[in-house]
KEVEX-638837 format. One record per residue (C-alpha): residue number from 1; residue in three letters; x, y, z. Coordinates in steps of 0.1 Angstrom, whole numbers. Example, Ala and Ser with C-alpha at 12.3 -4.5 7.8 and 13.67 -1.06 7.14 Angstrom:
<pts>
i = 1 aa = ALA X = 123 Y = -45 Z = 78
i = 2 aa = SER X = 137 Y = -11 Z = 71
</pts>
This chain:
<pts>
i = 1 aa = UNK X = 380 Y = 567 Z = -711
i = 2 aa = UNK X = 348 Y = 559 Z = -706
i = 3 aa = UNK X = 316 Y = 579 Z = -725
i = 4 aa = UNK X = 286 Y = 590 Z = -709
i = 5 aa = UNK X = 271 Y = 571 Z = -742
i = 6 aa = UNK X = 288 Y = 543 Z = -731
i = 7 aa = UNK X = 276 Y = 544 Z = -693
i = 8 aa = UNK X = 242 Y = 546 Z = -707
i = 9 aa = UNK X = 242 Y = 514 Z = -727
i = 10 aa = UNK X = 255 Y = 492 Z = -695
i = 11 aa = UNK X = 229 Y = 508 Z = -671
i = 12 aa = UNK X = 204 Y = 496 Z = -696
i = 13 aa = UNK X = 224 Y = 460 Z = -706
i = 14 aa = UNK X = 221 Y = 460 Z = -667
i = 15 aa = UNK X = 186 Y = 467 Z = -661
i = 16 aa = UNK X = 172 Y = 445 Z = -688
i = 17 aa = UNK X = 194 Y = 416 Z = -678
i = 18 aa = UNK X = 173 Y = 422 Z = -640
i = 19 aa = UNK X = 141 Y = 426 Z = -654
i = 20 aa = UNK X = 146 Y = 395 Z = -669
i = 21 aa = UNK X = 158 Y = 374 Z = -638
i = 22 aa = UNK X = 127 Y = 387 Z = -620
i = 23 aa = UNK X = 104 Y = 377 Z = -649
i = 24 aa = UNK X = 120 Y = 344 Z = -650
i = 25 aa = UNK X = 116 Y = 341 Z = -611
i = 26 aa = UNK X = 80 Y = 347 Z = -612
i = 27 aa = UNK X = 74 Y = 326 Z = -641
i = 28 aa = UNK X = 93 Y = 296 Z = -619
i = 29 aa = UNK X = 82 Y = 305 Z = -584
i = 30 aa = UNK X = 57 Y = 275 Z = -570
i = 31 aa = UNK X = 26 Y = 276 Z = -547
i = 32 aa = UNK X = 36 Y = 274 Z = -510
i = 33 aa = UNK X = 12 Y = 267 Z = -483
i = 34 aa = UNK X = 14 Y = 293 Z = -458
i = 35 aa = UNK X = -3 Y = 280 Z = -423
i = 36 aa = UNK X = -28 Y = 256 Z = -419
i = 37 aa = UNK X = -59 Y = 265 Z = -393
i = 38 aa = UNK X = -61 Y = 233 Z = -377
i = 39 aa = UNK X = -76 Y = 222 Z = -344
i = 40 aa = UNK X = -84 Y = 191 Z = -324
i = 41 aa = UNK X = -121 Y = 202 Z = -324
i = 42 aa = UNK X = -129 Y = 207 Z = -354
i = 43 aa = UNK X = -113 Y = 174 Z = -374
i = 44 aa = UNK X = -141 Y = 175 Z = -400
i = 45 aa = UNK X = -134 Y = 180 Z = -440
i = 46 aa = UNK X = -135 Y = 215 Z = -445
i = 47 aa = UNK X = -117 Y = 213 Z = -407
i = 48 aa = UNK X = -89 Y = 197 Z = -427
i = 49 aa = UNK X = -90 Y = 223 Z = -455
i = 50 aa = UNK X = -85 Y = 254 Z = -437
i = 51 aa = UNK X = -50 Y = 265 Z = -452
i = 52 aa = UNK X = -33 Y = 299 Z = -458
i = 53 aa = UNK X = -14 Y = 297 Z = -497
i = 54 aa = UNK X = 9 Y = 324 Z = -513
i = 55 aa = UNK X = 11 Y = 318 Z = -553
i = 56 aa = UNK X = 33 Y = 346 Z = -566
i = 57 aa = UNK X = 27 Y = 344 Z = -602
i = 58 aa = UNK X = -3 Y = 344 Z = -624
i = 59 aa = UNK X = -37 Y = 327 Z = -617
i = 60 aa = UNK X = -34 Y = 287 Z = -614
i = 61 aa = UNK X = -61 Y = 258 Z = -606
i = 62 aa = UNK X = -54 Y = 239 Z = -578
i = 63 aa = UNK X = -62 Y = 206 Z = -562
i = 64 aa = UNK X = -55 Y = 202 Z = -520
i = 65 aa = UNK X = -52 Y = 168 Z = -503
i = 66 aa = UNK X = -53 Y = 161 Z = -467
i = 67 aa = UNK X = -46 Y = 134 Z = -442
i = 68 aa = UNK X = -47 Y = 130 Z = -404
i = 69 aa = UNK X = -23 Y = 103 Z = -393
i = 70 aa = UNK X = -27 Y = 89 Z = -356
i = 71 aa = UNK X = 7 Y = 81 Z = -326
i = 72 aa = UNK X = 9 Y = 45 Z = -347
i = 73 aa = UNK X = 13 Y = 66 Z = -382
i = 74 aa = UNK X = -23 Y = 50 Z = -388
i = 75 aa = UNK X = -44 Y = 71 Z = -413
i = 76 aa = UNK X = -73 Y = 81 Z = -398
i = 77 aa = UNK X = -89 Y = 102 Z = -429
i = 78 aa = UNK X = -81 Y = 115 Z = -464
i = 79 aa = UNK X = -101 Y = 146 Z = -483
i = 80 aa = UNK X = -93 Y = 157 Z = -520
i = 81 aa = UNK X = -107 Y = 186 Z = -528
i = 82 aa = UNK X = -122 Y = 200 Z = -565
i = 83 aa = UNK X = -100 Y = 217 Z = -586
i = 84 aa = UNK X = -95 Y = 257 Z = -565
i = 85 aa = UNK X = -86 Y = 290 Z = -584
i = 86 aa = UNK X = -61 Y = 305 Z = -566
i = 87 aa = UNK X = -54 Y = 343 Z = -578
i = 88 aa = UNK X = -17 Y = 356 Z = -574
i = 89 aa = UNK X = -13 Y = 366 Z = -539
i = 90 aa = UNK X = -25 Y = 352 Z = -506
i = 91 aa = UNK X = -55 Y = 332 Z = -503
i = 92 aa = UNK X = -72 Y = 319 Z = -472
i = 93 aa = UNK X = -97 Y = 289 Z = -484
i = 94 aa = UNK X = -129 Y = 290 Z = -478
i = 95 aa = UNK X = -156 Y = 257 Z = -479
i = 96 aa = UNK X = -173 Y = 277 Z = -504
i = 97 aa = UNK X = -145 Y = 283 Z = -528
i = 98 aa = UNK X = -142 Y = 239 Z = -532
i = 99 aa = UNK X = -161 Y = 205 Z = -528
i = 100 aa = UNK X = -144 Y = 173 Z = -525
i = 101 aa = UNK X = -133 Y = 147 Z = -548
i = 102 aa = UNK X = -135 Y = 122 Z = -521
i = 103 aa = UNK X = -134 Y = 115 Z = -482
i = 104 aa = UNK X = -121 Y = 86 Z = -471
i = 105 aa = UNK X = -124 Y = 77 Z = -432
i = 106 aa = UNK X = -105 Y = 41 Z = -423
i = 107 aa = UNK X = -127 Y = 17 Z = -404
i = 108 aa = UNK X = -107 Y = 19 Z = -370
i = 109 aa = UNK X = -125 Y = 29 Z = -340
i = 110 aa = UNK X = -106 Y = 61 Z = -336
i = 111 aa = UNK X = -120 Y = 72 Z = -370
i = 112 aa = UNK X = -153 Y = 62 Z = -364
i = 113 aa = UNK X = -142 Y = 86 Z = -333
i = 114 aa = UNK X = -138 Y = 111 Z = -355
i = 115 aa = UNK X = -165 Y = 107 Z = -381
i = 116 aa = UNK X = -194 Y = 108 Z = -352
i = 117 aa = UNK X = -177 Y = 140 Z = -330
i = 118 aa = UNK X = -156 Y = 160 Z = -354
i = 119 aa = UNK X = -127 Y = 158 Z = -333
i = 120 aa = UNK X = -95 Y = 143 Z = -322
i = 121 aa = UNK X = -97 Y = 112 Z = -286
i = 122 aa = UNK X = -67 Y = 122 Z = -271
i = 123 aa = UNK X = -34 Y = 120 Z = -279
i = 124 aa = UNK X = -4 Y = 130 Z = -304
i = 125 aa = UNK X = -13 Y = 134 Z = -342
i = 126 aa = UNK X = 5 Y = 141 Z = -381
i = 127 aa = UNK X = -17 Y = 163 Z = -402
i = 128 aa = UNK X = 1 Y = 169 Z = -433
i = 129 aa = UNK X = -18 Y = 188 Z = -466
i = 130 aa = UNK X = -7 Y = 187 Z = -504
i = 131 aa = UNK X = -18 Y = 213 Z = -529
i = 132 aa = UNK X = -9 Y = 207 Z = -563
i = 133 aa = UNK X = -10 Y = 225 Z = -596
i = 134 aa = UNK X = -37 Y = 211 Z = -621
i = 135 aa = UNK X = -15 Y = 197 Z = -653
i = 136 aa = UNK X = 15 Y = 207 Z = -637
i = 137 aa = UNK X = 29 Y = 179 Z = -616
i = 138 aa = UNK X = 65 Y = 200 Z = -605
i = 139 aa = UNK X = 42 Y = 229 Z = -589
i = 140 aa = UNK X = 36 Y = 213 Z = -554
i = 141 aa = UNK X = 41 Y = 220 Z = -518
i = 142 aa = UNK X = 38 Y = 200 Z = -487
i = 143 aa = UNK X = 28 Y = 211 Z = -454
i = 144 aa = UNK X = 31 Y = 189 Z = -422
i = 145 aa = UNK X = 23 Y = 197 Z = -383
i = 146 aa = UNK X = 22 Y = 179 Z = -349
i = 147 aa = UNK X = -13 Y = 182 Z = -335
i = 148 aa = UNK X = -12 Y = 177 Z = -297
i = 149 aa = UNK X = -50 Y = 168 Z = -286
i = 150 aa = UNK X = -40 Y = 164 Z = -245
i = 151 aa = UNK X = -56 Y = 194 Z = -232
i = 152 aa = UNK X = -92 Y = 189 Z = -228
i = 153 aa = UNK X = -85 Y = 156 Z = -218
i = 154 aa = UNK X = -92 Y = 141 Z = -183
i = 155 aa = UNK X = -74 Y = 110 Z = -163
i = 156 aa = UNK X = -80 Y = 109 Z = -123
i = 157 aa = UNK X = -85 Y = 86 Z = -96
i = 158 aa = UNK X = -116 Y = 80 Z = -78
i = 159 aa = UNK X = -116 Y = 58 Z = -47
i = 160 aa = UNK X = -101 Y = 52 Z = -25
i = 161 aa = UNK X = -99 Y = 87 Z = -16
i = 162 aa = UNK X = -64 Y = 103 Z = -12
i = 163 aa = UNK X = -51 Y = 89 Z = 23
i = 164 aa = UNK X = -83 Y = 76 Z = 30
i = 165 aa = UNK X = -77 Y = 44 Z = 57
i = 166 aa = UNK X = -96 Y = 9 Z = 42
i = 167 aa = UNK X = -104 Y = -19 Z = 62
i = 168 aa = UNK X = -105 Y = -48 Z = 33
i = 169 aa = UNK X = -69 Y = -58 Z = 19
i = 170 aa = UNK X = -86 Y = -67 Z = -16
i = 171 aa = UNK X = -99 Y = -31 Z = -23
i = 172 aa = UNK X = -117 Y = -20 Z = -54
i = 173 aa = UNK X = -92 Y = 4 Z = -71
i = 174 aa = UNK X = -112 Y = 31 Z = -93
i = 175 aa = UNK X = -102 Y = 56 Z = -121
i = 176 aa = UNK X = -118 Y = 76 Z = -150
i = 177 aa = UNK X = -109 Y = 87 Z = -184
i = 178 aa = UNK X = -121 Y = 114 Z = -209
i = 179 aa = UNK X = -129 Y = 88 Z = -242
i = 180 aa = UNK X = -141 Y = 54 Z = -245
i = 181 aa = UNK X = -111 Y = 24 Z = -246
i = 182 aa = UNK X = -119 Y = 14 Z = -278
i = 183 aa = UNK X = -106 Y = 48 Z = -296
i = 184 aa = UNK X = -71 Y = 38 Z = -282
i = 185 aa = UNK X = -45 Y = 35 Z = -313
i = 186 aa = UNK X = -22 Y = 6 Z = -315
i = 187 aa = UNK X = 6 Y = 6 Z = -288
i = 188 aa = UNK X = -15 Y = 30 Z = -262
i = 189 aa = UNK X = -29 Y = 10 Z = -233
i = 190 aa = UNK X = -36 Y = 21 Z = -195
i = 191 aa = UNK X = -18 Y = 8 Z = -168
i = 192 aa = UNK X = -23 Y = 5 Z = -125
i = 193 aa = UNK X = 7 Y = 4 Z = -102
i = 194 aa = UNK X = 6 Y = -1 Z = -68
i = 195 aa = UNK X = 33 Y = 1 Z = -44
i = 196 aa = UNK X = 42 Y = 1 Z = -8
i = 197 aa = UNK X = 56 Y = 37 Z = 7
i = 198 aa = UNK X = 82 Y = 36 Z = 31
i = 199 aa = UNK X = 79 Y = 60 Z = 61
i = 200 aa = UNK X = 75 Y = 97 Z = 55
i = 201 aa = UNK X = 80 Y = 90 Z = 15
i = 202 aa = UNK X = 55 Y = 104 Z = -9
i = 203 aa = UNK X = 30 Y = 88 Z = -30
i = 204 aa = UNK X = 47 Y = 103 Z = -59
i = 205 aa = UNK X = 84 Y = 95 Z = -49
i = 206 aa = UNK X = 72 Y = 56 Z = -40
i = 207 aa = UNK X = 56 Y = 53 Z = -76
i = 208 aa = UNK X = 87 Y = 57 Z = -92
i = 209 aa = UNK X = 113 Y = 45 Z = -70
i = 210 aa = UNK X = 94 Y = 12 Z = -54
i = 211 aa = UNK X = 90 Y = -25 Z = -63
i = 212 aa = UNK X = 50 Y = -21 Z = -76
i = 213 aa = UNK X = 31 Y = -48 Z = -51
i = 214 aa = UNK X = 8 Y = -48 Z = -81
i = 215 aa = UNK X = 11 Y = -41 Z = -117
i = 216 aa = UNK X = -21 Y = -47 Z = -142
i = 217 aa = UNK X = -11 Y = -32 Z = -180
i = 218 aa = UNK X = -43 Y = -29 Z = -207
i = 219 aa = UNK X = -72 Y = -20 Z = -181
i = 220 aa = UNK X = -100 Y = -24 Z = -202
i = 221 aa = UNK X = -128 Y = -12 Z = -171
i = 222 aa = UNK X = -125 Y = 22 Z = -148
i = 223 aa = UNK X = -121 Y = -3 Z = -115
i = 224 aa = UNK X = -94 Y = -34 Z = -107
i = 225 aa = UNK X = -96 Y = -53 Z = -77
i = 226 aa = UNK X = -65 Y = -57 Z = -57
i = 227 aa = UNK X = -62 Y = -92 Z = -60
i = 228 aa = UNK X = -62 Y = -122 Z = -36
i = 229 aa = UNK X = -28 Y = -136 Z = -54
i = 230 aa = UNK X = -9 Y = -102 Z = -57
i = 231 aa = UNK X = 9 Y = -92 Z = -24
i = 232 aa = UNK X = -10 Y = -87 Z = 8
i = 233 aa = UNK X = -18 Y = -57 Z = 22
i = 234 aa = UNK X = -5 Y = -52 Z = 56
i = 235 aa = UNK X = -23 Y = -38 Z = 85
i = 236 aa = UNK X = -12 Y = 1 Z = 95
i = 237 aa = UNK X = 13 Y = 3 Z = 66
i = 238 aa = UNK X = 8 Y = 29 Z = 36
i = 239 aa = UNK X = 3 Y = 19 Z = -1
i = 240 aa = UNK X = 6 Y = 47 Z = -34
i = 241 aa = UNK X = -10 Y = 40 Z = -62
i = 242 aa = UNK X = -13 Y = 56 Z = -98
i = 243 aa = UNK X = -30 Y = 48 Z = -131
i = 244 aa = UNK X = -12 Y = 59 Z = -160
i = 245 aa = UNK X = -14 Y = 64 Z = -203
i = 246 aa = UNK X = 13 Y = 43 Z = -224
i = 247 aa = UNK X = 18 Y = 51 Z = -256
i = 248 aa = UNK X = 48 Y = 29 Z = -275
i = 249 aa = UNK X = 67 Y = 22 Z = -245
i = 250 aa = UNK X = 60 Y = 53 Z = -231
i = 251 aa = UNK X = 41 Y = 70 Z = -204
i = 252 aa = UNK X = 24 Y = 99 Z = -219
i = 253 aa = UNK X = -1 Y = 110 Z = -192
i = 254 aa = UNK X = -8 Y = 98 Z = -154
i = 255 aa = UNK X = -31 Y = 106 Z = -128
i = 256 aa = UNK X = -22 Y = 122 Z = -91
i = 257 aa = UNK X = -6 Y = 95 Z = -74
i = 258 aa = UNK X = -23 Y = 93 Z = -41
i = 259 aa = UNK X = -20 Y = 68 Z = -9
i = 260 aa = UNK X = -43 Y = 44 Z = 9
i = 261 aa = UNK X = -37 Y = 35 Z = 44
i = 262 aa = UNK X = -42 Y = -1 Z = 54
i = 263 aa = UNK X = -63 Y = -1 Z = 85
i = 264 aa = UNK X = -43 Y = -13 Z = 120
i = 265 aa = UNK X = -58 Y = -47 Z = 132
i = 266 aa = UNK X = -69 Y = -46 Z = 169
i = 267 aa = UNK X = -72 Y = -76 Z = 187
i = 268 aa = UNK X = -111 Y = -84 Z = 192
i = 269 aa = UNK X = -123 Y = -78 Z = 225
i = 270 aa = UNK X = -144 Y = -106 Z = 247
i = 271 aa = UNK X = -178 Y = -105 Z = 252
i = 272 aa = UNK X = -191 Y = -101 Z = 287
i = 273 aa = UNK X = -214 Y = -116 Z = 298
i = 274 aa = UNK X = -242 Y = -127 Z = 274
i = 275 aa = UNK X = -273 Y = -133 Z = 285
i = 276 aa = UNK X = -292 Y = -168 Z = 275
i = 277 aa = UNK X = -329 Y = -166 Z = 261
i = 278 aa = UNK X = -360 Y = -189 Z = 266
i = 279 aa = UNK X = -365 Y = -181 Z = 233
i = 280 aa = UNK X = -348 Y = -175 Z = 200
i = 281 aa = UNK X = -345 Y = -147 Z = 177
i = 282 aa = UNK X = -324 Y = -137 Z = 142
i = 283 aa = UNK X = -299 Y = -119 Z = 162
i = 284 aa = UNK X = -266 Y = -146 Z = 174
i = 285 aa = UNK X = -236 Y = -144 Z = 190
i = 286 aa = UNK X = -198 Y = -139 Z = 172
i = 287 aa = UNK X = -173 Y = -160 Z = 190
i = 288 aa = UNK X = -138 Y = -139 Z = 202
i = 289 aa = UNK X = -109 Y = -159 Z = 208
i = 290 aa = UNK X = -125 Y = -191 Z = 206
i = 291 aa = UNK X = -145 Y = -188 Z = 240
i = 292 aa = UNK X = -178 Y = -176 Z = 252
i = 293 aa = UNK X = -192 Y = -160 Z = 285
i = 294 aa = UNK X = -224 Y = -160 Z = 295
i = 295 aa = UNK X = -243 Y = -153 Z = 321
i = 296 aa = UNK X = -273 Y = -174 Z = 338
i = 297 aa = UNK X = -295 Y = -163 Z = 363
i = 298 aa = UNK X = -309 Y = -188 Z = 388
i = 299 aa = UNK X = -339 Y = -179 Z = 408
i = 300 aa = UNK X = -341 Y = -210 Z = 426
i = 301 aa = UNK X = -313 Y = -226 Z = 448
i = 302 aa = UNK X = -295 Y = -255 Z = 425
i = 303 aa = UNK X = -264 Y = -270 Z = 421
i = 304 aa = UNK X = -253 Y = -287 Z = 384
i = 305 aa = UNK X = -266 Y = -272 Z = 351
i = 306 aa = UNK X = -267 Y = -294 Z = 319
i = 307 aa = UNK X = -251 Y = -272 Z = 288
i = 308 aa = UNK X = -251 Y = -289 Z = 252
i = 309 aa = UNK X = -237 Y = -275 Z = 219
i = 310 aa = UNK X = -258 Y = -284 Z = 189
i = 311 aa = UNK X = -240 Y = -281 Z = 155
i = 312 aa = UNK X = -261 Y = -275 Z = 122
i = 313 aa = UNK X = -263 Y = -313 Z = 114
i = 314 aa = UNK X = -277 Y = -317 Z = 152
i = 315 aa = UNK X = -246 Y = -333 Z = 170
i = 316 aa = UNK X = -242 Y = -330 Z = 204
i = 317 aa = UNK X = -212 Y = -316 Z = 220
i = 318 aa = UNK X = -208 Y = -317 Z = 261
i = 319 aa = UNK X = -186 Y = -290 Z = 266
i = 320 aa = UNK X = -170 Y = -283 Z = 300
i = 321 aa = UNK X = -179 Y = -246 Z = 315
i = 322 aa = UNK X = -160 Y = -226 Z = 348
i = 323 aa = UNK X = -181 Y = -207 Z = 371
i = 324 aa = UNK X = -162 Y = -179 Z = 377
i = 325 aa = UNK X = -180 Y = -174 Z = 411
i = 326 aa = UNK X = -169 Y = -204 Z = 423
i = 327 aa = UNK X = -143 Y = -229 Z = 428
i = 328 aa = UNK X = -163 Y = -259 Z = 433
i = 329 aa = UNK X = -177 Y = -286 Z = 402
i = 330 aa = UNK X = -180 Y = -266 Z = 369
i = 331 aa = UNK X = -211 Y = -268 Z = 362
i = 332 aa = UNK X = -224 Y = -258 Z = 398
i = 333 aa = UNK X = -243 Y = -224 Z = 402
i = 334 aa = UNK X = -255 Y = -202 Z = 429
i = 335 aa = UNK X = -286 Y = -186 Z = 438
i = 336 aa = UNK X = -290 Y = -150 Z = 414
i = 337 aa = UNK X = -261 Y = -138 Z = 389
i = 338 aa = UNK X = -240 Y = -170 Z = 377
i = 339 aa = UNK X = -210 Y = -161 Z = 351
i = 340 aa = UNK X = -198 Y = -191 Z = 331
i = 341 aa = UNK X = -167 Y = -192 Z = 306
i = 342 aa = UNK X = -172 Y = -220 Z = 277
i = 343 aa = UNK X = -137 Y = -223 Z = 257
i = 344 aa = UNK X = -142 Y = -238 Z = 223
i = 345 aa = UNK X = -106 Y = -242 Z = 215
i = 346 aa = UNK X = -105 Y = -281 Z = 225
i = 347 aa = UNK X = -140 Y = -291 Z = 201
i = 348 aa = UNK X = -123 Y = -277 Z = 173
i = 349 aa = UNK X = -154 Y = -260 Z = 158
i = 350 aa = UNK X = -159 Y = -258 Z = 123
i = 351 aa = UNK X = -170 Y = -223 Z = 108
i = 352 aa = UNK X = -203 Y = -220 Z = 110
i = 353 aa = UNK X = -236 Y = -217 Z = 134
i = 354 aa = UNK X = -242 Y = -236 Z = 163
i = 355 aa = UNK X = -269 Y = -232 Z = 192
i = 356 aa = UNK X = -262 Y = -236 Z = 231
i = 357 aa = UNK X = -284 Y = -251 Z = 251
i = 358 aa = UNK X = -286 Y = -247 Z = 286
i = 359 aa = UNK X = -311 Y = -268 Z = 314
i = 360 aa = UNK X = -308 Y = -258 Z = 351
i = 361 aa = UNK X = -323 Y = -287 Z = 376
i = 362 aa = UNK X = -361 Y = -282 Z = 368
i = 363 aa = UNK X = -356 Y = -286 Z = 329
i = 364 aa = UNK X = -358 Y = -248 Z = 324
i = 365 aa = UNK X = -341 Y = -242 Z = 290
i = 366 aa = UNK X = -321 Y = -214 Z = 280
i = 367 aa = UNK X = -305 Y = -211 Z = 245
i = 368 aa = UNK X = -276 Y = -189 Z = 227
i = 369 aa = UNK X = -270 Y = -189 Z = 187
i = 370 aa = UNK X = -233 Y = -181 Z = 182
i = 371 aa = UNK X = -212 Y = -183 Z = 153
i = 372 aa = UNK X = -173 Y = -196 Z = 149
i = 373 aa = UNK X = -157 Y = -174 Z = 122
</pts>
């Protein structure tokens, strides 16, 4: 049978055998870092400091190291601090509670970035913190976070405006993002893609579904020109087009996809009837469809004009002209409104200016500047 004497002595063999677990706890429990108050806009050194730490036992001296790590696991910057006391409890640091040992920025653009701003270009980073006990190199505690600097950030297109119908098939493609292209880490790069939508399919839907017409990785400028060996733009069709963030093999941002609409082509119309001038000005005339019309106006009765082409290098051409009004030799006129029609097709004309020249029977001349596109 059991005493009440004997009860007594195992409560206490109990309660002395807790009381020293807990003290031998306490005297074993380490320094753990609690939170860390970090933000992509304020990346400075104390920025880098601002941690939350729990040390359950007794009153220690502390040292705190910090790093920022960029998408290519690139360190960007490194702070030790001075040695911190940190009193049992929680402790929030404070800039004045430390200085630093050291801070060390790497020479990459994206640090240099960061050393003139105070905060992050945008993309995906690794902050990790250390805080160690002075002369006591098993109290330590690491603390590590993903910091996701995307929000503020900007990436849009600019012109051509969304479904906006161009004329030139070699268009100047433009774009803008938030930071300058030289804070880019290794393996991020921007890339264009342009494609060709089918009928009633989205911008969006052609983008990731379609053979790109054009494709131009590492745009180092905010505009591309479509160019002259890439695929040709048709007339009246639809083309979608999107510029978008890589970041080791993956696209980690993009821009609205939006369409341009290649202009229809109508068939140029002729010119009738242009009127010949005694004397010359800057304006000219644009050849359609290899022939001109132009009119002459005889005051006097006559029958045979003499017309001459003059190219830039002053040869002579004697073209053959039809009087619409009549049906007799072509180059005979009437009294008043004569029309003539001068096809070019058979001269084969070279691009470039070239004057008409026209004399009706009392040397009366009448000129024309036209142009062959």
């Amino acid at each position: 049978m059991v005493t009440i004497t004997t009860m007594k002595k195992i409560f206490y063999q109990l309660l002395v055998m807790m009381l020293c677990g807990f003290i031998s706890q306490e005297s074993t429990a380490q320094l753990t870092i609690v939170n860390a108050n970090v933000t992509p806009y304020n990346i400075s050194p104390n920025g880098l400091c601002q941690l939350t730490i729990m040390n359950p036992s007794s009153q220690v001296t502390a040292v705190v190291e910090a790093q920022l790590l960029n998408a290519a696991n690139n360190q960007l910057i490194k702070v030790v601090t001075t040695p911190v006391i940190l009193k049992k409890g929680i402790t929030s640091l404070r800039p004045y509670q430390y200085s630093f040992q050291s801070v060390v920025y790497s020479g990459s653009n994206q640090a240099n970035y960061l050393k003139t701003h105070n905060k992050l270009p945008s993309g995906n980073y690794q902050y990790c913190a250390r805080i160690s006990v002075v002369n006591n190199s098993e109290d330590i505690d690491d603390y590590c976070q993903e910091i996701d600097a995307t929000d503020q950030s900007f990436l849009y297109l600019v012109f051509p405006e969304d479904k906006e119908e161009i004329e030139t098939k070699n268009p100047i493609l433009m774009w803008m993002h938030s930071e300058p292209f030289n804070v880019l880490s290794q393996g991020e790069f921007f890339r264009m893609v342009v494609v060709e939508l089918g009928a009633q399919q989205t911008p969006e839907a052609g983008i990731i579904s379609n053979p790109p017409c054009y494709l131009k990785n590492y745009l180092s400028r905010h505009q591309a020109q479509y160019p002259f060996d890439a695929k040709t733009l048709e007339a009246g069709k639809r083309y979608g087009w999107q510029v978008q963030k890589i970041s080791n093999g993956q696209v980690v941002a993009t821009t609205e996809a939006w369409e341009f609409i290649m202009e229809k082509e109508e068939l140029p119309t002729d010119h009738k009837y242009i009127s010949l001038k005694r004397n010359l000005d800057g304006g000219y005339y644009r050849v359609q469809n290899d022939r001109i019309y132009f009119r002459f106006d005889e005051r006097y009765q006559g029958n045979n004009l003499e017309v001459r082409i003059w190219d830039e290098k002053g040869t002579v051409i004697k073209p053959s002209v039809v009087n619409e009004g009549m049906e007799m030799s072509e180059y005979e006129k009437n009294k008043g409104y004569n029309r003539y029609e001068l096809d070019l097709l058979p001269y084969k004309l070279k691009k470039g200016f070239y004057l008409l020249k026209v004399k009706n029977e009392k040397h009366q001349l009448n000129q024309l500047k036209f142009k062959v596109e």
